[in-house]
C-alpha positions as CSV (number, residue, x, y, z in Angstrom):
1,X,74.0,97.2,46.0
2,X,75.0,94.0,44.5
3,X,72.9,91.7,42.8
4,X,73.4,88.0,42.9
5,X,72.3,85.6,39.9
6,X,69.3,83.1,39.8
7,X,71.4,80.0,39.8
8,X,73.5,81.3,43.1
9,X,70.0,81.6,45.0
10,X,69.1,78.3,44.1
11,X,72.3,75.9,45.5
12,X,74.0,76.8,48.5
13,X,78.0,76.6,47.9
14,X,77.9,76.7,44.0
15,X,79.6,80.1,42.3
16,X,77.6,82.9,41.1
17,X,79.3,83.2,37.3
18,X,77.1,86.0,36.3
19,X,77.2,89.3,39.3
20,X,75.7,92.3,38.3
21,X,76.7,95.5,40.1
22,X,74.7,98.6,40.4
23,X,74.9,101.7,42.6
24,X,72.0,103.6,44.7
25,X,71.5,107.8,44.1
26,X,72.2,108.5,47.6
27,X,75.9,107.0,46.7
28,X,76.3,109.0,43.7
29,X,79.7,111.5,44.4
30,X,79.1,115.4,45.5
31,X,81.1,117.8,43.8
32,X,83.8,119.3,45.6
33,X,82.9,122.7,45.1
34,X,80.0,122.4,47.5
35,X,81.8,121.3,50.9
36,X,84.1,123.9,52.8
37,X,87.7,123.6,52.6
38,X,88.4,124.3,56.7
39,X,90.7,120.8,56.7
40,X,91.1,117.3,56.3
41,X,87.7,115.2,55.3
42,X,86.6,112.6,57.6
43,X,83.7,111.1,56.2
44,X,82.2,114.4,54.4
45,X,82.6,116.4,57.5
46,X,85.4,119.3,58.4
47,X,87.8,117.5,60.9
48,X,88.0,119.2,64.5
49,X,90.5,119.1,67.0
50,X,89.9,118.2,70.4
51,X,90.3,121.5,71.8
52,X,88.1,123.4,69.5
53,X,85.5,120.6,70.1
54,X,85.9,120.6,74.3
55,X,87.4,123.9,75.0
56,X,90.8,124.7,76.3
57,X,90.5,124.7,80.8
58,X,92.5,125.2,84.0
59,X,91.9,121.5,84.9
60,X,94.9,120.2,84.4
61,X,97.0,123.2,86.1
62,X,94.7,122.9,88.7
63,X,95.4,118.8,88.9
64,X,99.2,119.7,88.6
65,X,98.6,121.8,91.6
66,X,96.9,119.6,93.3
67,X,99.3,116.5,93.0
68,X,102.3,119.0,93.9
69,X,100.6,120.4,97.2
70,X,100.2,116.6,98.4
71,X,103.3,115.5,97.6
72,X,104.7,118.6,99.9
73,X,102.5,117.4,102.8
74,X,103.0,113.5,102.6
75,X,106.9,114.5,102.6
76,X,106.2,117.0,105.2
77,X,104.1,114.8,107.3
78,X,106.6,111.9,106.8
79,X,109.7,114.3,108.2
80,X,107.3,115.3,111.6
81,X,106.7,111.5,112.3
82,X,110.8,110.6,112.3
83,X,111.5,114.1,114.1
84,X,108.6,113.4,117.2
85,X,108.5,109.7,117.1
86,X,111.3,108.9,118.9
87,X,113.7,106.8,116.7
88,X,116.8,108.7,118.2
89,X,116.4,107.9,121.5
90,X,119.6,107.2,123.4
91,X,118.0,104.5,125.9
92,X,118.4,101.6,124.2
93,X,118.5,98.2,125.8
94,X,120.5,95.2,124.4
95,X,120.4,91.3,125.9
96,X,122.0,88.3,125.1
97,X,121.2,84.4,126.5
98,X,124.4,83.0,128.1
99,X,122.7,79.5,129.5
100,X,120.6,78.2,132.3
101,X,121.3,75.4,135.0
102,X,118.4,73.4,136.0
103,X,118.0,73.3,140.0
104,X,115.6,70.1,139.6
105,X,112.0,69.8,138.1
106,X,110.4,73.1,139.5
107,X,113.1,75.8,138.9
108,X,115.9,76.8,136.9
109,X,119.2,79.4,136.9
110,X,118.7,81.7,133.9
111,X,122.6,83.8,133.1
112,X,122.1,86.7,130.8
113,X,124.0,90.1,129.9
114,X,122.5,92.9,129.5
115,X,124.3,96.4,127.9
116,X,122.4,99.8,128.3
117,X,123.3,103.7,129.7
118,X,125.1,104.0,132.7
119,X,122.2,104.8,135.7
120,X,120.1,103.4,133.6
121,X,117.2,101.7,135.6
122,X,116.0,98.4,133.1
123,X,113.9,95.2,133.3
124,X,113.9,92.2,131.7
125,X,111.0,89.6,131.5
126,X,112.5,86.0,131.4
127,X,110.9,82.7,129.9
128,X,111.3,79.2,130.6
129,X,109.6,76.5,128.2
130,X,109.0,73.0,127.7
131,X,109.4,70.3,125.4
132,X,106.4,71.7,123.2
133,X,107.2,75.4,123.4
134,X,104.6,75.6,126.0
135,X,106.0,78.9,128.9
136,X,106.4,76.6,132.2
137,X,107.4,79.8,134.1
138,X,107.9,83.6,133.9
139,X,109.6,86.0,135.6
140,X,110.5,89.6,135.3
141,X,113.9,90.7,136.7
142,X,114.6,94.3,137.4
143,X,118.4,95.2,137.5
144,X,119.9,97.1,140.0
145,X,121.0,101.2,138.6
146,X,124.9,101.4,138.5
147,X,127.6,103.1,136.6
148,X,128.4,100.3,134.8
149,X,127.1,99.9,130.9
150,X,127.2,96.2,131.4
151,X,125.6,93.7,133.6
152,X,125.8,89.7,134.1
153,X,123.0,89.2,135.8
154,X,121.7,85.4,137.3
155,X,117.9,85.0,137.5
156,X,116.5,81.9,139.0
157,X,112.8,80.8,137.4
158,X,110.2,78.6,138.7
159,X,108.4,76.3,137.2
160,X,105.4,73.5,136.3
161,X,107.0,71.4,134.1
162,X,110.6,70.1,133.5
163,X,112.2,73.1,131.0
164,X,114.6,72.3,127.5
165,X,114.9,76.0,127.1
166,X,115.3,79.3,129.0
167,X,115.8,82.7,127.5
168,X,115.6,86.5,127.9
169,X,112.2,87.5,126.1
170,X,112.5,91.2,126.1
171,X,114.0,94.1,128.3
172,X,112.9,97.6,128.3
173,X,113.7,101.2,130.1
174,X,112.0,101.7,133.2
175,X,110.4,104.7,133.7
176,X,111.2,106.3,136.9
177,X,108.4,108.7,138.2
178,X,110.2,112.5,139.6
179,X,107.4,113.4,141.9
């Protein structure tokens, strides 16, 4: 406990010249003798390590466990999705745009290739559109089945408004029903 001078209680900011120290009987030291030697002191009492204090358990084997066995599935589940999804199938479709003609205001030529499988039955949905990106006219065209892998085919469109552009939006496999 520290004791402060008269003339440092009276003005704020001046220096206490005269400081008198004294000490409480709780602080007074404790022999050694009297406190058990099991470790390091930390504040007067035996130190402990966390595992004496808490226990030793199977949690984190079981976490370990736990973190392997979903890791298995996820890659497990991730191998079934690319083996059933379909990502290997063989009938693919591939287009390409080789221009349009315009037969006047109301309808327009549309030329196109389109490369698949041989007997391949295939559809392709063509779009014609105006100055603003607006469709003016649609039209889906369904090739005819030949040996050939390659087809030029010529589609003719109508439409509402004058067109700027014409082009193949998608084509796709048909699916032919066996019954």
């Amino acid at each position: 406990m520290r004791v402060l001078p008269r003339a440092s209680r009276e003005l704020p900011g001046t220096l206490a010249t005269d400081i008198q120290f004294t000490q409480r009987r709780s602080e007074i030291a404790v022999p050694q003798a009297d406190i058990p030697s099991s470790g390091p002191l930390i504040s007067g009492a035996p130190a402990q390590s966390l595992e004496d204090r808490y226990g030793r358990g199977r949690r984190s084997r079981f976490d370990r466990r736990f973190a392997w066995t979903a890791a298995g599935l996820l890659v497990a589940a991730g191998i079934a999705f690319f083996a059933f999804s379909g990502w290997q199938q063989t009938n693919r479709v591939s287009f390409q745009d080789i221009g349009f003609t315009r037969q006047g205001d109301t309808s327009v030529d549309m030329k196109f290739q389109v490369t698949t499988e041989a007997n391949t039955p295939v559809a392709c949905a063509v779009e014609a559109l105006n100055s603003s990106k607006a469709t003016v006219g649609w039209k889906v065209v369904e090739l005819p089945v030949t040996e050939q892998q390659s087809h030029t085919v010529t589609a003719r469109v109508v439409t509402t408004n004058p067109v700027t552009a014409v082009s193949v939006r998608e084509c796709w496999v048909i699916e032919v029903d066996a019954s």
